[in-house]
N, C-alpha and C positions, 0 to 999 in steps of 0.2 A: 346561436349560442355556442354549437361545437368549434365556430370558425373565431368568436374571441377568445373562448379558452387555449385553444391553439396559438393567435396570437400573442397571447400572455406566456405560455409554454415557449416560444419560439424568442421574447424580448428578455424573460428570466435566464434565458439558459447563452444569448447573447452577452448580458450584463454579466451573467457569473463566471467569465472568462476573464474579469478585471479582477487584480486584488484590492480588497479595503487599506486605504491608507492608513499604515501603523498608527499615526497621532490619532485618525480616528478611532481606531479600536482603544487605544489608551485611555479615551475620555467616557468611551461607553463600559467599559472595566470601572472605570471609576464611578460613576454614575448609577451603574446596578450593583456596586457596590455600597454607596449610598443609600438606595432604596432598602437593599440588604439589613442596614441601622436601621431605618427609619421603622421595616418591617417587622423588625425585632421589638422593637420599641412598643410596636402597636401588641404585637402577640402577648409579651409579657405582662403586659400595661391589663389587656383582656382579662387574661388566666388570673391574675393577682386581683386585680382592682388597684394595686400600689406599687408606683416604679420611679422613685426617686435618682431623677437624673442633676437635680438642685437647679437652682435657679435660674442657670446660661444656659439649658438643655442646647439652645442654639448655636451657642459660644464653643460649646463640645463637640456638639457635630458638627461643625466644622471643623475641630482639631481634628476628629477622626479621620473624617473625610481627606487631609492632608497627609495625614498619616499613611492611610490608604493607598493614595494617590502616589506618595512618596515608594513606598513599598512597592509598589506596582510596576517603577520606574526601575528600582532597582534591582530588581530583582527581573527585570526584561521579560515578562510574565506575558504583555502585551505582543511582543513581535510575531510571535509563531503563524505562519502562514493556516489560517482556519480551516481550509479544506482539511488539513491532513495534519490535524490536532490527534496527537495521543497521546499516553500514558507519559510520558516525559513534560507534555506539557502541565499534564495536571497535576503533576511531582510542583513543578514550577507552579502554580495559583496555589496549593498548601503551603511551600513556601511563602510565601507573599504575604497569605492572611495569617500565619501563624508566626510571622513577625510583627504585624499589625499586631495581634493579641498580645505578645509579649509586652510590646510598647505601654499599648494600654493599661497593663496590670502593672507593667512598671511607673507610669504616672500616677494611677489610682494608690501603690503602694508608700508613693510620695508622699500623695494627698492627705491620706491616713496622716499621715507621722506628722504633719503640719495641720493637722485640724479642720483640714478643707472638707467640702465633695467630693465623693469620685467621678469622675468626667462621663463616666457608665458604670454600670454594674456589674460586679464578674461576670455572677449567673448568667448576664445578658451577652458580656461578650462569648462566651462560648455557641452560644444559642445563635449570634451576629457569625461566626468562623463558619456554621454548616449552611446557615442560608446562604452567604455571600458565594462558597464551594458552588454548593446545586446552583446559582445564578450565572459565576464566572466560568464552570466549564460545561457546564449541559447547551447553555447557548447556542456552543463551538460545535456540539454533539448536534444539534439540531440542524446549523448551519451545514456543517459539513455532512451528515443524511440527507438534507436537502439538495447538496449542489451534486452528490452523486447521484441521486436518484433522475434529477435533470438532464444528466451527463449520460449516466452509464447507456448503452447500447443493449437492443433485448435478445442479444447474438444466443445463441442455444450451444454455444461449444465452449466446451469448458477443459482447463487443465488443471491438473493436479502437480505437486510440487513434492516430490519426492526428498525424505527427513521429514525433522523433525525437532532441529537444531533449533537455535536463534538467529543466527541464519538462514535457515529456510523458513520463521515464521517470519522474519523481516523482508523477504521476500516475495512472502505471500499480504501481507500487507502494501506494499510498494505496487503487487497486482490490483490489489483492492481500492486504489486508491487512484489508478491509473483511469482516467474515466475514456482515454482516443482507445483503447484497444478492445478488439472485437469477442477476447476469451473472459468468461466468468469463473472463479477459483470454485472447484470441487471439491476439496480437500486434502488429506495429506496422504501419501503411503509411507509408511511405515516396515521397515524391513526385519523387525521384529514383532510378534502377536502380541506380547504383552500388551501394549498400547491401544489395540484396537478397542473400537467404542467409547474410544474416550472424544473428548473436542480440545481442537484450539482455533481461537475466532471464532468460536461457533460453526464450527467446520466437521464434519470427520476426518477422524486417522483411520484407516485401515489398511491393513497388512498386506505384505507384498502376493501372500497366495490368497489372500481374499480376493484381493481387484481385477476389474476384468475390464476390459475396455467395450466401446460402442462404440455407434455414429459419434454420438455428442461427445462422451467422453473419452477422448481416446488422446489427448497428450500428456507426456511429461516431463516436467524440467527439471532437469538436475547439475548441480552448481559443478563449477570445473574442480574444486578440491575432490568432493567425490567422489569423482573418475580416477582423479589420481590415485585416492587411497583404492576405489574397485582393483584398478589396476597393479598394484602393489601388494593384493592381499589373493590376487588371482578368482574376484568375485565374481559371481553367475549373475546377478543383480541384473546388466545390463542383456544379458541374452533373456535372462525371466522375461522381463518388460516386451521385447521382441516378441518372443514368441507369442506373447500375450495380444499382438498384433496396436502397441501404443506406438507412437509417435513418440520420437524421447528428442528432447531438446537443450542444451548444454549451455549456464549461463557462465562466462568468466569473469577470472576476478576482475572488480570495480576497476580497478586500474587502467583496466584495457577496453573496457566501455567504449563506444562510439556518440551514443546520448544517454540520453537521462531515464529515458524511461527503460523499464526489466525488459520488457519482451521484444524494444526495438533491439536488444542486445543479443540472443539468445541467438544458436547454431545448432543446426542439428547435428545429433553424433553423427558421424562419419567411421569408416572401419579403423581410424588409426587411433581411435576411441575404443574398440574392442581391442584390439593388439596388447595393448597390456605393457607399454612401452614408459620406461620413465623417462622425464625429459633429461636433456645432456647437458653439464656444468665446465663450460669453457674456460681455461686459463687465458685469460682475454690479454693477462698483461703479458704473456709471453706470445703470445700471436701476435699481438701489437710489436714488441719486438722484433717478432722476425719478416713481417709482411710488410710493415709500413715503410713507404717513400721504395718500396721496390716496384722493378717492371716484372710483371708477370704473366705468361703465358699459359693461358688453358686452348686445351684439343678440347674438339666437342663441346664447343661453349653454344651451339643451339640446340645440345638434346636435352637431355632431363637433368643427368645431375650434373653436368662442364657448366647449364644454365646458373644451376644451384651454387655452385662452388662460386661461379661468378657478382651473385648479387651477395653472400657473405663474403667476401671478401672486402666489397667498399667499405663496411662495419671499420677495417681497418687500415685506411687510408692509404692506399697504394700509388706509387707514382704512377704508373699507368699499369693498366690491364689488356692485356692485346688478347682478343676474342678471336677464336679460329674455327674452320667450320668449313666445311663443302658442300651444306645445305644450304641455295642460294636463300630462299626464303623465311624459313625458321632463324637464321640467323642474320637478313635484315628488321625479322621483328623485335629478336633480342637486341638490337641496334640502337631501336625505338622504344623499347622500353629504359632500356640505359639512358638516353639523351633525354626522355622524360623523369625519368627518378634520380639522377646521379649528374647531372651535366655538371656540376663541380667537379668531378673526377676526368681523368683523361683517358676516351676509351676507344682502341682502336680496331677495329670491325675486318678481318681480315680471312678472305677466300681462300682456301689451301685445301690440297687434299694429301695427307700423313705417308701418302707410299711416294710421292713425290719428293725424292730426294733437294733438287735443287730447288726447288719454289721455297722448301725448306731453311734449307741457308741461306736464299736472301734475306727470309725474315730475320735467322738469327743476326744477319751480317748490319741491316737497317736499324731493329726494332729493338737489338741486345737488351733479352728477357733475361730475368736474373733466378729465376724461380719456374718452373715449367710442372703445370698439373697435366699428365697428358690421361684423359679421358675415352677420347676419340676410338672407336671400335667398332665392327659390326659384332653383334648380342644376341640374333635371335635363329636359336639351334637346328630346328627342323631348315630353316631356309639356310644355312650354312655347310650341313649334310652337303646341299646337294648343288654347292658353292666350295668345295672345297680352296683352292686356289686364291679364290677373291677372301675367302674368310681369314689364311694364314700371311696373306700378301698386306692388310690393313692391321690383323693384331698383331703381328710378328714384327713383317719387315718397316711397317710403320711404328711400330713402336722403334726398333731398331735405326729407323734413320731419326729420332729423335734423342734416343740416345748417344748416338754417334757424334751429333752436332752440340748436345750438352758437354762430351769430355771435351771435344775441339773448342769449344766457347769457356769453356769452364765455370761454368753459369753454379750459382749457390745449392739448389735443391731443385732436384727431378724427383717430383710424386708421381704414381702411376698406380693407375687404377684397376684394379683385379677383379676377378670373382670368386664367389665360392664353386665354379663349374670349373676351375682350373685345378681343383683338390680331387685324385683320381676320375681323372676325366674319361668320358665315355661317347664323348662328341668332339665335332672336331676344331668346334665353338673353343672349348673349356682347354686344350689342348692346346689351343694357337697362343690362349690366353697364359698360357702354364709355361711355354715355350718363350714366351715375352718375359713373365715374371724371372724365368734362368738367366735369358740376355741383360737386364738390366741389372740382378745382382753380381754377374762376371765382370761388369765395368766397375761395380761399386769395388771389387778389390783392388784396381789399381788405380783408381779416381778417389780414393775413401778420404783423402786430405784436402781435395778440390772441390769436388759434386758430391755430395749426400745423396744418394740414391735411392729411395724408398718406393716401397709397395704398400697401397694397402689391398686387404681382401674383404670383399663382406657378398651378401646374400643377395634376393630379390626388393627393390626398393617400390612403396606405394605408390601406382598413379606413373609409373613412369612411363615413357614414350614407349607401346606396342606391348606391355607387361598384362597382366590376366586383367588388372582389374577395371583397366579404360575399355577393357573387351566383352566384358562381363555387363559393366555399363550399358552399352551398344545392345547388348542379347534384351538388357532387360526394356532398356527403354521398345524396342524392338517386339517385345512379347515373345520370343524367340527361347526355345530351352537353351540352357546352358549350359556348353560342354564340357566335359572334366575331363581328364586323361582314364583318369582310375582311381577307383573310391579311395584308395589308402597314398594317395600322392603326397608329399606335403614340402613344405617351401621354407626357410626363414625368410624373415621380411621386416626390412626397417623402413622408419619413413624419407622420404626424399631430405629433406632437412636434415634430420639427424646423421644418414648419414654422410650428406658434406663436412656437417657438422664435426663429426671423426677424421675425415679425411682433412681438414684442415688443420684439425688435433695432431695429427699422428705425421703428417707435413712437417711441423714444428718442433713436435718433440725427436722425430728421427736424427740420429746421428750415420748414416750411412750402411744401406746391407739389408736391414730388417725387412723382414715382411709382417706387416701388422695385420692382425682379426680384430674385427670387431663383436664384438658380444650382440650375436643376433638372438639373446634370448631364446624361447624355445619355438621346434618349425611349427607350423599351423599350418595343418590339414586344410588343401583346395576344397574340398568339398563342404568343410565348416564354413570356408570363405567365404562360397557362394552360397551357401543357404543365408550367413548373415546379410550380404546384400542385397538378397533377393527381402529378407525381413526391412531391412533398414530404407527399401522403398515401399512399404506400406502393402508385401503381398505376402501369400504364403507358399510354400516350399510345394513342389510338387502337387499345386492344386491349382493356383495362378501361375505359376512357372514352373514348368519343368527340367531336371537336370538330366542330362545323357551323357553316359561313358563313352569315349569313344577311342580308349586304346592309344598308349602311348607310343607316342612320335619317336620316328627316328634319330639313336644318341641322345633322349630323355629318361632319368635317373627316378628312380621314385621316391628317390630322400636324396639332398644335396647335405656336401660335408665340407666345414671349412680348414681340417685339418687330415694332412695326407696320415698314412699307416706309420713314417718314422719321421713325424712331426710330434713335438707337445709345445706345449705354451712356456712362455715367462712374462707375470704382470709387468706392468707399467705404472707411472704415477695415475695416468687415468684409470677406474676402473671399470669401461666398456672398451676398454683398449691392451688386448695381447699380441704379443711377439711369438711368432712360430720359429722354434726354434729346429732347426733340421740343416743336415749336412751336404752340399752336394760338388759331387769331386768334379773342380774343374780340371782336369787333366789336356794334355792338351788334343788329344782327340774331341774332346767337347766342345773345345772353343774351334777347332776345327769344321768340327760339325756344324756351331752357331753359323757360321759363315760359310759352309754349305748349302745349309738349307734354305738361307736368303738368295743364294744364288740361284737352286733351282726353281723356288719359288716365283722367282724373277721369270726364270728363262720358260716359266708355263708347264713346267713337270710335274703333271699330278705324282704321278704314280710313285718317281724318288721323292717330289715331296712329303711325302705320305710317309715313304720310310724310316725318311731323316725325322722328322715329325715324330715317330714310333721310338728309333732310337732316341733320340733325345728326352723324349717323355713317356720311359719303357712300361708306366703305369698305364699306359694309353690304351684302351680299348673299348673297338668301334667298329659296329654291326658296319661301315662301311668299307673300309679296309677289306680288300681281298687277301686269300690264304699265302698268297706269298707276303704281303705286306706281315701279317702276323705271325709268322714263321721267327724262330731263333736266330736263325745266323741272318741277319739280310747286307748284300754288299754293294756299292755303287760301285756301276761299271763304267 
């Protein structure tokens, strides 16, 4: 017995993967709508004893019945797919019959005025409108109870749907309905109490400091506008939920859907989801102007953001892109990724290394780039301490033989990419890079009709190549505590995206000189960081994961700044986009200097490198530097 119930269970739930063909459901609408008369007919017929339909009683019900039928049709009452019959459709069946009724009472009111019968009776046709209702949608209601209950899965994990919008109940519906997914809806959170104890769907709301999570219950989805607005209103919303040890899961707008079902769509938050970041509003037609049908050259087109700048740049159609890189590998698989995504573009994958002068000018001599993003840098502080040489040799004189060969080529815009560690620097990271930023504005004054010179400057970027948070990553996947510098560290931080996104911005709109900031929002504390990503994989802070201080590295700042002491800003049309405005005297001891210290840097002199370094960037200070180096008077002998 248990094994044909099962296969009747197993041949219904096969069949109910087919839809009913429309015509068929039209004719069975019609049909129990029919019976719907004929029911009526009997009920009143009962209660009365007397129900004068006149003499064609058959001749009528058939008008009716076409009536019916008619209405049915027009009013597309039929089409709706039955499983996932709702409130729209049964707007649509009162439709239907209460133009039927109309009808009716409008022939019956003929009839009157000509001496005839009525085709029915009022009385009756009203009494015909609620039967036909309870017959035409409870059916749908039955049907569709049954094909879920067939369908649904008996999973024990459930999520909740965070609001309480029309939006979030149409999403919570569209869960409901979805019968391939393994989660069952909990209910709603609500981030205001008022609400709590109430239902929709037959569900509970409760409030954000009610809910708590479990085994079973512990996801939540929350829609991408949401975020937005969390993030623009600087809500706790999404740390509440964390802490509360949920799973939070981010659906975006329909647009950008993948399929059809909610939850094949949904991501989880990620940290650039706490960050509190609005997204960026490009002047596309002014990029498009200045990018499109040019050759352009990015440095560092295999690290993180030369990558970035590289695949936004196809968006606007460039004659070619010449890709440069001295990482043999990372930058054959940016190679490969380009020849898979882009083979309509022309892109040419080119080996160099930035302090190489002449490798340098053949490209410009071959490849005549018209636009040059130069990226290319060593970035990471402690390991440059104690590199000094190699660190001022790649961002100085490599920057510098790239500018040298932009005024000799006279190529349209040289972008160059900064830090916020180059604003009173303290390493000798931030210093080479600060040193680079002077050499390239000293050309922009006699180049300013030729080559647009531009800098931009901004903070730590998400996820980038050797940055905290691919490391933090590693500890946790690792079970490994997580180290911090020191509790009160903290960082700005935009995302990889956004900010190419800028830097292509502030590329475009530069007229030559400027040095751009980008609006890194406010810094966010390393130690918040890592407690978030220690939550956002499902553990908690110091009980699954441990944090350990362990004292900041050498030439590490405990707050970065993107504006020097006799720097201030001037907006721009962008508004994540200012202008540091500040003065610096090129005299010609400076520009002397500029071409000193590439020389000794050249010739392997730490220690005049060092100087010239100092003198040049007299803000410079750096536990590395010995006491002659940071003495007043220093002179090369």
């Amino acid at each position: 017995m248990l094994s044909i119930k099962k296969t009747l269970y197993h041949k219904l739930k096969k069949l109910s993967r087919y839809h009913v063909p429309r015509g068929l459901i039209l004719w069975i609408d019609t049909f129990l709508s029919f019976i719907a008369l004929f029911l009526t007919f009997i009920l009143i017929n009962a209660s009365t004893g007397y129900f004068d339909v006149g003499d064609n009683y058959w001749v009528n019900f058939g008008i009716i019945f076409v009536i019916q039928f008619l209405s049915i049709v027009f009013f597309k009452s039929y089409l709706g797919i039955i499983r996932y019959t709702n409130l729209k459709d049964a707007f649509k069946q009162i439709q239907s019959i209460l133009f039927t009724i109309f009808i009716i009472f409008s022939i019956n009111v003929v009839r009157d005025y000509i001496g005839e019968n009525r085709i029915f009776p009022n009385t009756g046709v009203i009494v015909y409108g609620f039967i036909a209702f309870t017959f035409l949608f409870f059916y749908r209601i039955i049907i569709k109870q049954t094909y879920q209950a067939i369908h649904k899965t008996n999973s024990n994990k459930y999520v909740y749907v965070l609001g309480t919008s029309l939006t979030d109940v149409a999403i919570a519906e569209s869960i409901n309905n979805d019968t391939q997914t393994e989660y069952q809806l909990a209910g709603f959170i609500s981030e205001s109490s008022t609400l709590k104890k109430k239902r929709i769907l037959d569900l509970p709301i409760i409030s954000l400091d009610d809910v708590n999570s479990s085994e079973t219950h512990n996801t939540v989805i929350v829609t991408g506008e949401k975020i937005k607005r969390f993030r623009k209103n600087d809500s706790e919303v999404l740390n509440i939920l964390l802490n509360k040890k949920f799973n939070i899961y981010k659906l975006p707008e329909i647009e950008n859907w993948d399929e059809d079902s909610i939850l094949s769509n949904i991501k989880k938050v990620n940290l650039e989801d706490l960050l509190q970041r609005s997204p960026i509003k490009l002047n596309r037609s002014k990029l498009q102007h200045v990018y499109k049908d040019k050759t352009i050259l990015v440095t560092g087109a295999a690290g993180s953001i030369g990558s970035d700048i590289v695949k936004q740049l196809t968006a606007f159609r460039p004659k070619k892109i010449i890709m440069l890189d001295n990482a043999e590998t990372p930058l054959h698989e940016m190679g490969l990724f380009m020849s898979r995504n882009h083979s309509d573009l022309n892109i040419e994958t080119v080996i160099a290394d930035v302090r190489n002068f002449k490798r340098l000018k053949q490209i410009f001599e071959t490849l005549k780039p018209q636009i040059v993003f130069h990226g290319a840098a060593y970035k990471h502080v402690p390991m440059m301490e104690s590199n000094p040489i190699e660190a001022m040799d790649v961002n100085f004189c490599g920057t510098k033989n790239l500018v040298d060969l932009a005024v000799d080529n006279v190529i349209d815009r040289f972008v160059f990419v900064s830090t916020d560690k180059a604003v009173n620097p303290t390493n000798i990271m931030g210093a080479s890079k600060r040193a680079a930023e002077i050499y390239v504005q000293s050309k922009s004054r006699k180049a300013s009709d030729e080559t647009a010179f531009i800098t931009t400057r901004f903070g730590n970027v998400l996820g980038s190549n050797g940055s905290v948070i691919p490391y933090f990553k590693r500890q946790i996947e690792n079970k490994e505590a997580l180290t911090v510098t020191h509790p009160d560290i903290t960082r700005y931080f935009m995302t990889i995206d956004e900010a190419c996104q800028l830097v292509l911005e502030a590329g475009a709109m530069g007229k030559g000189g400027e040095i751009f900031v980008f609006d890194m929002g406010k810094p966010v504390k390393i130690l918040d960081l890592a407690n978030n990503m220690i939550r956002l994989s499902g553990l908690t802070p110091d009980v699954d994961i441990k944090i350990k201080f362990i004292g900041l590295r050498p030439g590490e700042k405990l707050y970065e700044e993107l504006l020097a002491d006799k720097e201030n800003t001037l907006p721009t049309h962008h508004q994540k986009i200012l202008i540091a405005k500040a003065t610096y005297n090129f005299d010609n001891s400076k520009i002397k200097l500029l071409s000193d210290l590439a020389y000794f840097i050249k010739d392997n002199n730490q220690n005049k490198s060092l100087k010239g370094l100092k003198l040049l960037v007299p803000e410079f200070k750096s536990q590395s530097l010995t006491e002659e180096v940071e003495a007043n008077s220093i002179h090369f002998s």
